[in-house]
N, C-alpha and C positions, 0 to 999 in steps of 0.2 A: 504494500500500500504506500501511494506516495506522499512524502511528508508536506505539509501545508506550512504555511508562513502566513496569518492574517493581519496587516495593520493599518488601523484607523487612528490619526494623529492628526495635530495642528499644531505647529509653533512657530513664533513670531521673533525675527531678528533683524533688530535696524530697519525698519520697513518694507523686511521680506517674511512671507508665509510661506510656509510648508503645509499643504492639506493634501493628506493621501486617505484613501482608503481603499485599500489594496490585497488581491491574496496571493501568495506567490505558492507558485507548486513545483516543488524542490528534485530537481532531480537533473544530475549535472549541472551545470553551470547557466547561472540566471546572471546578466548585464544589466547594469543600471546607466541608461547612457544622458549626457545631457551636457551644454556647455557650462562652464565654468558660474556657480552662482544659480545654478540652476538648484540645489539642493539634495544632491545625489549626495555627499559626506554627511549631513545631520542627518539624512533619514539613518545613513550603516550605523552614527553612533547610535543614533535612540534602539534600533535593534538590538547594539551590544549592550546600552546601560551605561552608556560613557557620560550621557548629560542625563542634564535636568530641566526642567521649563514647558516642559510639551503635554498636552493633553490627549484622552484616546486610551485605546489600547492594543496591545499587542501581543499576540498568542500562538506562540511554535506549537503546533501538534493538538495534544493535551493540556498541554504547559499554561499558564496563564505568568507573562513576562511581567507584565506591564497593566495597569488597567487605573486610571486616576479619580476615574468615582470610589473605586475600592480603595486605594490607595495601596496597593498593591505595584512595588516593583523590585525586583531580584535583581541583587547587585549581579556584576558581571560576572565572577566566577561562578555564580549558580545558574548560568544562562548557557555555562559548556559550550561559550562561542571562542573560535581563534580568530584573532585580528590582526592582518596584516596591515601595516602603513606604510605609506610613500615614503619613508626613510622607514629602513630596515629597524632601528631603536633597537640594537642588540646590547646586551650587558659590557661594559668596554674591559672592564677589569680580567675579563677570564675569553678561554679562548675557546674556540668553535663545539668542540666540546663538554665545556663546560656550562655555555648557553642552551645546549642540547638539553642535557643534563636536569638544569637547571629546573626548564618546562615539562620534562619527563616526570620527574620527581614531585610537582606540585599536582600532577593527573595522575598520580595514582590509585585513584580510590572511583576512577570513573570505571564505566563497567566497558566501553568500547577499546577493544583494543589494536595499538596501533605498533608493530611494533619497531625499534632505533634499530636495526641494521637496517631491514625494508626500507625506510625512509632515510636512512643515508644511501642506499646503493641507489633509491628511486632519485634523486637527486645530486646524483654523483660528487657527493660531499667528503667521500674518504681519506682525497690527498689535503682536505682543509682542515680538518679536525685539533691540529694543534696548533694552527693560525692563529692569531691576535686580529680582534674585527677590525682593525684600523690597518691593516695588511692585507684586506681582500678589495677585489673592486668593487664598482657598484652591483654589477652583475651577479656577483658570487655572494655578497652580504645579503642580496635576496633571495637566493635559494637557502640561506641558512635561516632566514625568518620566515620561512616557508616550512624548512624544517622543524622549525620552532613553533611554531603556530599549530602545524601537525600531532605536533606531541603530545599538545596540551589536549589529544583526543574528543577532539568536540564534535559537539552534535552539528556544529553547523560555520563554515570556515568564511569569514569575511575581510574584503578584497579593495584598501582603497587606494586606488590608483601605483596599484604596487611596479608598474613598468615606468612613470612620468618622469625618472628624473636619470633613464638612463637612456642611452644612444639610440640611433637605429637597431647598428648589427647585434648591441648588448638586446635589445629586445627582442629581433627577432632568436635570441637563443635561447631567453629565456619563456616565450612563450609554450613552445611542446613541453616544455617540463609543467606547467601550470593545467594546459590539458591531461597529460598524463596524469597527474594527483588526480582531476577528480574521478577517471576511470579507474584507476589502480586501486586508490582508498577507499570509494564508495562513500565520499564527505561531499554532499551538497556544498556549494560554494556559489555566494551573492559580490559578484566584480565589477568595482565602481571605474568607470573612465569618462572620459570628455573624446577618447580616441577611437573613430567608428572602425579601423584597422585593427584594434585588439577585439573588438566587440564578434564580427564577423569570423576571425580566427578561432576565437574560444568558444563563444556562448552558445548556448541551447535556446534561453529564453529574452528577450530583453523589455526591460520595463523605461519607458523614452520621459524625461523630465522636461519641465521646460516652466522656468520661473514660476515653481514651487509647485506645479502641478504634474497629473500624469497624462500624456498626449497620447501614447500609444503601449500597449501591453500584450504581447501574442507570444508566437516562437519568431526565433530570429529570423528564418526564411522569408515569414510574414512579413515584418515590420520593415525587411530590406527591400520589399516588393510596394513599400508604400511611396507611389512619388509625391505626396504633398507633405511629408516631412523633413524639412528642410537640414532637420538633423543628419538624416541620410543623402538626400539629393545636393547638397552644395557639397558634401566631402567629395574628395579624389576616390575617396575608396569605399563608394560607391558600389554596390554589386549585385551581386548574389549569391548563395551557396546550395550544393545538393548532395546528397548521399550518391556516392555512385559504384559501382563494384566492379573490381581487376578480373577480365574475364580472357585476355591472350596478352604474349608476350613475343615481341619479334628481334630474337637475337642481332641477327642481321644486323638489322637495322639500330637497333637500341634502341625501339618505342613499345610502349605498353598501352593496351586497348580497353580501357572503362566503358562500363554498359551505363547509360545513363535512362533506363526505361527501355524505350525501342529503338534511339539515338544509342550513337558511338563517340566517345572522343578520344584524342589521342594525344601521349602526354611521351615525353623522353625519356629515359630511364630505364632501368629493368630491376629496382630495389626494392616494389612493389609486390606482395604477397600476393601469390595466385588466390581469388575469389574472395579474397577482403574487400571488408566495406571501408569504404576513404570518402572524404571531404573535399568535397571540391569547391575552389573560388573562383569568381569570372568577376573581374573589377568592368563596369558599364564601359571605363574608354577604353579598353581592351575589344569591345565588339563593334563592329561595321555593320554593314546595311546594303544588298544587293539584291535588286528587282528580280535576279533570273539567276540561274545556278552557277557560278562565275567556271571558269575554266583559264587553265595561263598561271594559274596563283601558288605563291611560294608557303601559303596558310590552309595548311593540314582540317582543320575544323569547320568546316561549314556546315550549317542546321539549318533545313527547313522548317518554318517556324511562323507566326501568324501575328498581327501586329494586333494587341487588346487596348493599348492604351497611348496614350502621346503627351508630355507634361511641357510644353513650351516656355521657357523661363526669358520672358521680355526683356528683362535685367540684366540678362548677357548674351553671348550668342550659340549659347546652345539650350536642345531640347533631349527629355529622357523620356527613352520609350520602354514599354513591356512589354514582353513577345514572349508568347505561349508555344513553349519546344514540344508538347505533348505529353511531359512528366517534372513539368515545374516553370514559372517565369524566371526568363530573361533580363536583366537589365542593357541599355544601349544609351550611350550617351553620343548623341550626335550633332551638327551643328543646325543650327535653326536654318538658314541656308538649304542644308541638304535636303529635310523635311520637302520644304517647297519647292525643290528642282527633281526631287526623287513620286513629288506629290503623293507624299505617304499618307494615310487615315488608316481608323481602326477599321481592321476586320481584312486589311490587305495581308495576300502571303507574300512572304518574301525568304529570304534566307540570310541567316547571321554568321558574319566570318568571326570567330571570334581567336582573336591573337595569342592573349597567353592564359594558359588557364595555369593553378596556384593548386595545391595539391597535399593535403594536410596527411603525411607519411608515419603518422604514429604509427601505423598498421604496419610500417613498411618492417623488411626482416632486417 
């Protein structure tokens, strides 16, 4: 049975509100997306029990967190939440180990268990362990409060903006290890960002903010398929994503063949597990737009595919369209221009070249 997250809250700061009432249904990884101010960090504390001042209530499961007519609210260690934050905030005195330690020690008396080699080998922390946290990069002091937070065995792992303050490439390495947790551990996990690029990579579910309220709440696929949320449509990283399964492999060549429904596509590589399910991404400016089935072309993927929608943004010069591939939408970012010289409307077929597809390889061997 899946675990529930219900919360009805209001609080007021500097002349911003927060009014949610919301139920999240736990299972893998739930996004909280919104920009900056939007109220995505006071909602993770009030869940954790880190403030005060809000009214409402909040109730994991069974559990009754929070509730201000009863006046009812369980501090945070009896809330068995782990909290990660945009600095790592490890113990500086003792070393990778020791901070291990530390959280292991104080969860002992939880009944879930999690156990310290598992979550050092899952997060390849063995050559760290006798480090000093002022000796590791930023990269590596977050897999350790990862580790840390893990330890503390919680019912429920919370995620605030724990990639913001490190590089690209530090990001992108530390993202598969953040997916991994939550399929390996079976720990729900609520990941707060401003960045629709980690949003799309990780989440299951996303709940969309937007000055202190909730604009949009489904599964990720959904809300990436929305073009009137400007949360999605003005980003670069823009897209979509689909379940798709490894179903040939072409040594030869070095290409591997995903079934995507009754569509094919085809990705480079051969590190890809026979008949594994994988994640697939397609950024919108990644996909074209051709009336009739092209021929000449140096781009391996092209889908016939049916035009449902078309979101034209006056404001700049281009439009987003969605296009129904027969086993999920498309996104397509195209210029407002082309629209009008290609005379697109809904309900035209056409066919989508789509350039590079992005290819989530936890599965891979």
């Amino acid at each position: 049975m899946m675990t529930t997250l219900a919360v009805q809250m209001a609080r007021s700061l500097s002349g911003f509100t927060l009014s949610l009432d919301v139920k999240f249904s736990l299972s893998g990884i739930t996004g909280i997306l919104g920009p900056s101010g939007a109220g995505k960090t006071t909602l993770l504390r009030a869940i954790a029990g880190l403030d005060a001042g809000q009214t409402g209530r909040i109730q994991f499961a069974d559990a009754l967190w929070f509730d201000s007519e009863q006046q009812v609210n369980l501090p945070t260690h009896k809330r068995a939440v782990g909290y990660v934050f945009q600095d790592a905030r490890l113990l500086p005195f003792t070393d990778v180990a020791g901070n291990l330690r530390f959280a292991e020690k104080r969860s002992r008396h939880r009944a879930r268990l999690i156990d310290w080699d598992d979550v050092v080998d899952t997060l390849d922390l063995g050559a760290l362990l006798k480090r000093m946290p002022q000796s590791l990069s930023g990269g590596e002091r977050q897999r350790v409060a990862l580790a840390r937070a893990l330890l503390t065995r919680p019912q429920l792992l919370l995620l605030d903006e724990p990639l913001s303050a490190n590089d690209i490439q530090r990001k992108k390495a530390l993202l598969p290890y953040i997916r991994k947790l939550s399929t390996h551990f079976s720990v729900p996990m609520i990941y707060v960002s401003h960045a629709l690029d980690e949003m799309v990579a990780l989440t299951d579910r996303l709940l969309v903010l937007r000055e202190g309220e909730s604009i949009a709440h489904d599964t990720t696929e959904a809300v990436l398929q929305r073009l009137d949320l400007r949360e999605v449509s003005a980003s670069r990283d823009a897209g979509a994503i689909f379940a798709a399964t490894v179903v040939a492999h072409d040594t030869a060549l070095q290409l591997s063949t995903l079934s995507l429904g009754a569509q094919h596509i085809f990705v480079p590589g051969l590190s890809l597990v026979m008949n594994a399910a994988v994640r697939l991404q397609i950024h919108s400016h990644d996909v074209a737009i051709a009336l009739a089935a092209p021929s000449g072309l140096s781009i391996r993927n092209v889908l016939p595919c049916r035009v449902v929608a078309i979101d034209a943004d006056h404001g700049s010069p281009f439009a987003e369209l969605l296009l129904d591939i027969g086993d999920g939408l498309l996104r397509s970012r195209i210029t407002r221009a082309s629209v009008l010289e290609l005379k697109l409307a809904v309900g035209d077929a056409v066919y989508a070249l789509i350039k590079t597809v992005l290819v989530d390889n936890t599965s891979a061997s």
